[in-house]
TILUMNU-698918 format. One record per atom (N, C-alpha, C): residue number from 1; residue in one letter; atom name; x, y, z. Coordinates in pm, whole numbers, plus 50000, padded with zeros to 5 digits. Each point is the difference from the previous one (the first is absolute). Example, Ala and Ser with C-alpha at 12.3 -4.5 7.8 and 13.67 -1.06 7.14 Angstrom:
2
ATOM   k r  a    c1    c2    c3
ATOM   1 a  N 51319 49431 50780
ATOM   1 a CA 49911 50119 50000
ATOM   1 a  C 50090 50120 50000
ATOM   2 s  N 49965 50105 49928
ATOM   2 s CA 50082 50119 50006
ATOM   2 s  C 49923 50109 50073
***
This chain:
78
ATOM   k r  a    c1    c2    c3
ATOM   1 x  N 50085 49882 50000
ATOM   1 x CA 49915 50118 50000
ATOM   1 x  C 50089 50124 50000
ATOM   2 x  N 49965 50112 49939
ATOM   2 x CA 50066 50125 49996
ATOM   2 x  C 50015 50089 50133
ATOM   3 x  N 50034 50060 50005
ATOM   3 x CA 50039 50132 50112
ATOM   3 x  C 49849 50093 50005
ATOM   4 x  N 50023 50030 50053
ATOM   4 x CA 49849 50115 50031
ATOM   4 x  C 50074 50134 49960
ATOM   5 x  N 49940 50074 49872
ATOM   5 x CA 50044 50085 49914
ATOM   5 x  C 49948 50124 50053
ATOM   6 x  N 50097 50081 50044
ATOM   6 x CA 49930 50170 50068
ATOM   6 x  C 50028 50099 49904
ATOM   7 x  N 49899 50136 49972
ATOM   7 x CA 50020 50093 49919
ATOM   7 x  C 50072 50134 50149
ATOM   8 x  N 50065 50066 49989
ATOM   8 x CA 50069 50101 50076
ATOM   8 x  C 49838 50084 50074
ATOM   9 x  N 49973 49971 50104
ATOM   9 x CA 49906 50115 50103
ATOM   9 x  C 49961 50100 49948
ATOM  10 x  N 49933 50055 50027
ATOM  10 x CA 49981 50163 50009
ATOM  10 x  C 49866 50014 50103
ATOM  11 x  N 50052 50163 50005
ATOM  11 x CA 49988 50029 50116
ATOM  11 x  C 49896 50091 49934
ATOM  12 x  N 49859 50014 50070
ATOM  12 x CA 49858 50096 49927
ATOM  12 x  C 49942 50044 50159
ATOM  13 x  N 50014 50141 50054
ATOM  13 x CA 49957 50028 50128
ATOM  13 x  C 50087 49947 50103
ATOM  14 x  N 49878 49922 50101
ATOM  14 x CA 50122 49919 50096
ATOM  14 x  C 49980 49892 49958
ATOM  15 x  N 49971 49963 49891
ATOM  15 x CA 50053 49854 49969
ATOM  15 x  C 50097 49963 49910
ATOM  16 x  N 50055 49864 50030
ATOM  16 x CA 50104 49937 49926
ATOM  16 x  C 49957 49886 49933
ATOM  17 x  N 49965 49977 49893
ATOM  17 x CA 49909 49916 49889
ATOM  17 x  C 50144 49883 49973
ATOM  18 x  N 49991 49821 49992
ATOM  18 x CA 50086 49938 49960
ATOM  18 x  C 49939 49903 49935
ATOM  19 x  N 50008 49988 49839
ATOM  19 x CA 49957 49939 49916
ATOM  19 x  C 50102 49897 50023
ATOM  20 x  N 49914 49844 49961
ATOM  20 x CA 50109 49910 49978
ATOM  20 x  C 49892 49915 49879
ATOM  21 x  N 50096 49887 49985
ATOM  21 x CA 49907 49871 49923
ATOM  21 x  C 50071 49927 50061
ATOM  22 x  N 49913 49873 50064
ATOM  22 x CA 50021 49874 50006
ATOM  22 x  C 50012 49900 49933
ATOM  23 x  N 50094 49914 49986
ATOM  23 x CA 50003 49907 49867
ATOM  23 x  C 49896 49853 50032
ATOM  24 x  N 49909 49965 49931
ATOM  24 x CA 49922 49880 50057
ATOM  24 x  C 50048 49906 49940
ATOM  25 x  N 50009 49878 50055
ATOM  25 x CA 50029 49887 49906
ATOM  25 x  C 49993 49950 49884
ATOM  26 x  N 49896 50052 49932
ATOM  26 x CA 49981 49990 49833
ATOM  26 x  C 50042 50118 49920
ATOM  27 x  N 50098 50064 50093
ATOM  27 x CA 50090 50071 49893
ATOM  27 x  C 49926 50145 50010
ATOM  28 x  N 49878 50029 50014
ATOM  28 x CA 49973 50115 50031
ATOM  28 x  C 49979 50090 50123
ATOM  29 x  N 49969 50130 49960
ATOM  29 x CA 50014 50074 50134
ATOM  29 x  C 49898 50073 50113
ATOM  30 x  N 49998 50013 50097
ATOM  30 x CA 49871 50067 50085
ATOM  30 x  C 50052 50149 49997
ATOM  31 x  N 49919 50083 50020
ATOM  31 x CA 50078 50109 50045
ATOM  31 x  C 49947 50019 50159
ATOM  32 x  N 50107 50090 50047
ATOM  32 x CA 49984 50045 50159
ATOM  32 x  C 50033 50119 50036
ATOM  33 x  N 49937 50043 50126
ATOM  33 x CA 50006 50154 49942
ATOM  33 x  C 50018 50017 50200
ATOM  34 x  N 50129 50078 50035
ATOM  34 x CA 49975 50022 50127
ATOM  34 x  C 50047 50152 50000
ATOM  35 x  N 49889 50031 50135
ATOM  35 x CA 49987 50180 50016
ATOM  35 x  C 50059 49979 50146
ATOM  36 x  N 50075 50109 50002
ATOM  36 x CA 50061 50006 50116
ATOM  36 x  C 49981 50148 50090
ATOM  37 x  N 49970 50045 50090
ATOM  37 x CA 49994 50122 50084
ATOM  37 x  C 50057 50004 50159
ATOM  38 x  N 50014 50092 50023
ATOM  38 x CA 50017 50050 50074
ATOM  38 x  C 50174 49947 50128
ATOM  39 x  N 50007 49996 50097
ATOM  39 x CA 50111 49980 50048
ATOM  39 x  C 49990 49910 50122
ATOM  40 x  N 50084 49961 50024
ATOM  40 x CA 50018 49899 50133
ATOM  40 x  C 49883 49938 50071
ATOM  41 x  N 49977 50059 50140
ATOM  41 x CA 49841 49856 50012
ATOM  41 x  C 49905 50131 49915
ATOM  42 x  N 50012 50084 49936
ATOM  42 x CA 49872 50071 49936
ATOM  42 x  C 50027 49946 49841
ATOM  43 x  N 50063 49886 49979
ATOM  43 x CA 50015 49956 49831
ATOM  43 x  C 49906 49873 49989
ATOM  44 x  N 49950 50055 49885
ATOM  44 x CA 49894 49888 50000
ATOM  44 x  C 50038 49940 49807
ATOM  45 x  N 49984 49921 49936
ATOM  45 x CA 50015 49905 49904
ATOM  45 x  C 49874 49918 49957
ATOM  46 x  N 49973 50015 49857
ATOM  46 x CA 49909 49961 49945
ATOM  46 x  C 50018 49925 49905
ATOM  47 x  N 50008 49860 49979
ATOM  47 x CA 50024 49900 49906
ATOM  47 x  C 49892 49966 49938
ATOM  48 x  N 50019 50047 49859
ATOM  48 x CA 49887 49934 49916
ATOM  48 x  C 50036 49908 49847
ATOM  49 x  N 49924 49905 49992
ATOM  49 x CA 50018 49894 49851
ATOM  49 x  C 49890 49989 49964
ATOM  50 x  N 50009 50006 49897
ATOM  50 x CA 49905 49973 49862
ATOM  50 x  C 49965 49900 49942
ATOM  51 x  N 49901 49981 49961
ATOM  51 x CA 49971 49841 49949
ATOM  51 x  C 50031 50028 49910
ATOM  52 x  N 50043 50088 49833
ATOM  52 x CA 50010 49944 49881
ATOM  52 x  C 50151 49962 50012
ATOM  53 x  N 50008 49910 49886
ATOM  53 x CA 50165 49960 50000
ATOM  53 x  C 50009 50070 49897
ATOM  54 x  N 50151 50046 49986
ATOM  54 x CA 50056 50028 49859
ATOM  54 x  C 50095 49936 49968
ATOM  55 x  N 50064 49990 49870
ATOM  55 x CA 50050 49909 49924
ATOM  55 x  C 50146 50072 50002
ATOM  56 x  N 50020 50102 50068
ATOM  56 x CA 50129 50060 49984
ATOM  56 x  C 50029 50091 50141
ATOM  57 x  N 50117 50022 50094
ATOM  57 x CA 49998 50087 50116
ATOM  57 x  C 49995 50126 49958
ATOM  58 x  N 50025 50052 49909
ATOM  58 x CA 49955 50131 49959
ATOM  58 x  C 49856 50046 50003
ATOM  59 x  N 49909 49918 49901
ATOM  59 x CA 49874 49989 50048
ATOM  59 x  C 49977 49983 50122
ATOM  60 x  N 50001 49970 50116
ATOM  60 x CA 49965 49952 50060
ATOM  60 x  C 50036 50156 50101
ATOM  61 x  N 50136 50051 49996
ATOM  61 x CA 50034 50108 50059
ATOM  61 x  C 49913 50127 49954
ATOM  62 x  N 49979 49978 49882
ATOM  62 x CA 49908 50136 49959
ATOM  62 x  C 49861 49986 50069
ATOM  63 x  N 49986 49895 50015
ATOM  63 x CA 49867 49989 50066
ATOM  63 x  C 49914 50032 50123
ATOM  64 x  N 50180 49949 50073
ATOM  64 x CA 49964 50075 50110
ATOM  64 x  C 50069 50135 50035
ATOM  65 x  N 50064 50067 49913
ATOM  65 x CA 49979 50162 50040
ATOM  65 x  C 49826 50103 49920
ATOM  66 x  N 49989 49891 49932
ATOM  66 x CA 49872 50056 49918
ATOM  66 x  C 49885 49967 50172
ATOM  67 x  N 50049 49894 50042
ATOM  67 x CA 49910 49998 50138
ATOM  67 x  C 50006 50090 50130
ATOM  68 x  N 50131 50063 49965
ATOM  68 x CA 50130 50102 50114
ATOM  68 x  C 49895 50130 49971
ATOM  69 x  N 49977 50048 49906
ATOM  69 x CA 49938 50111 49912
ATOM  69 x  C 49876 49982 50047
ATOM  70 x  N 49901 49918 50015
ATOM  70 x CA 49871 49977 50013
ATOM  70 x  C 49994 49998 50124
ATOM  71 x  N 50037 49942 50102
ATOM  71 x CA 50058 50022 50140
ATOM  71 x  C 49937 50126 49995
ATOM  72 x  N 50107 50084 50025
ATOM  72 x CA 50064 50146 49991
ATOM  72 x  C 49855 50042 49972
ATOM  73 x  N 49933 50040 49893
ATOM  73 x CA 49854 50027 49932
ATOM  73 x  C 49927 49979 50140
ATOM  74 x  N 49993 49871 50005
ATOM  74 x CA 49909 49996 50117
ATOM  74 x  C 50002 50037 50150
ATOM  75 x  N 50181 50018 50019
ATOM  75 x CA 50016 50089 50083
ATOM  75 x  C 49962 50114 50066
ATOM  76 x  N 49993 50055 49852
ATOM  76 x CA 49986 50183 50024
ATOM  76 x  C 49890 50011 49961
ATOM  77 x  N 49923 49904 49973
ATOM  77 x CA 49797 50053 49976
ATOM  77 x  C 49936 49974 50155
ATOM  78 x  N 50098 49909 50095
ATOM  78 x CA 49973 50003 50188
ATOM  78 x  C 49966 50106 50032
***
């Protein structure tokens, strides 16, 4: 099985967005998407995966910043 493939963070407000893809056994990929805030016992972490697979970690990374973005949207309509 492959390595778990990360695209470089970024940082939108106080959050820190970390796209990855997971490699699944049939060769394709999940994407995962973790948000990160705040600091020490006030840091809290949000792990999320997706049910579609993609056929490539690129796909799979775009997917979940396209999910990083939608986040965010729904953030700021709170």
């Amino acid at each position: 099985m492959s390595k778990i493939q990360q695209h470089p963070s970024r940082t939108i407000d106080r959050f820190k967005f970390e796209p990855q893809a997971l490699p699944e056994a049939d060769g394709r990929f999940q994407a995962q998407l973790t948000i990160d805030s705040g600091n020490g016992t006030e840091r809290t972490q949000r792990f999320f995966t997706f049910k579609p697979l993609f056929q490539s970690a690129d796909r799979a990374i775009a997917y979940a910043q396209q999910q990083a973005r939608e986040w965010m949207k729904q953030k700021s309509l709170a």
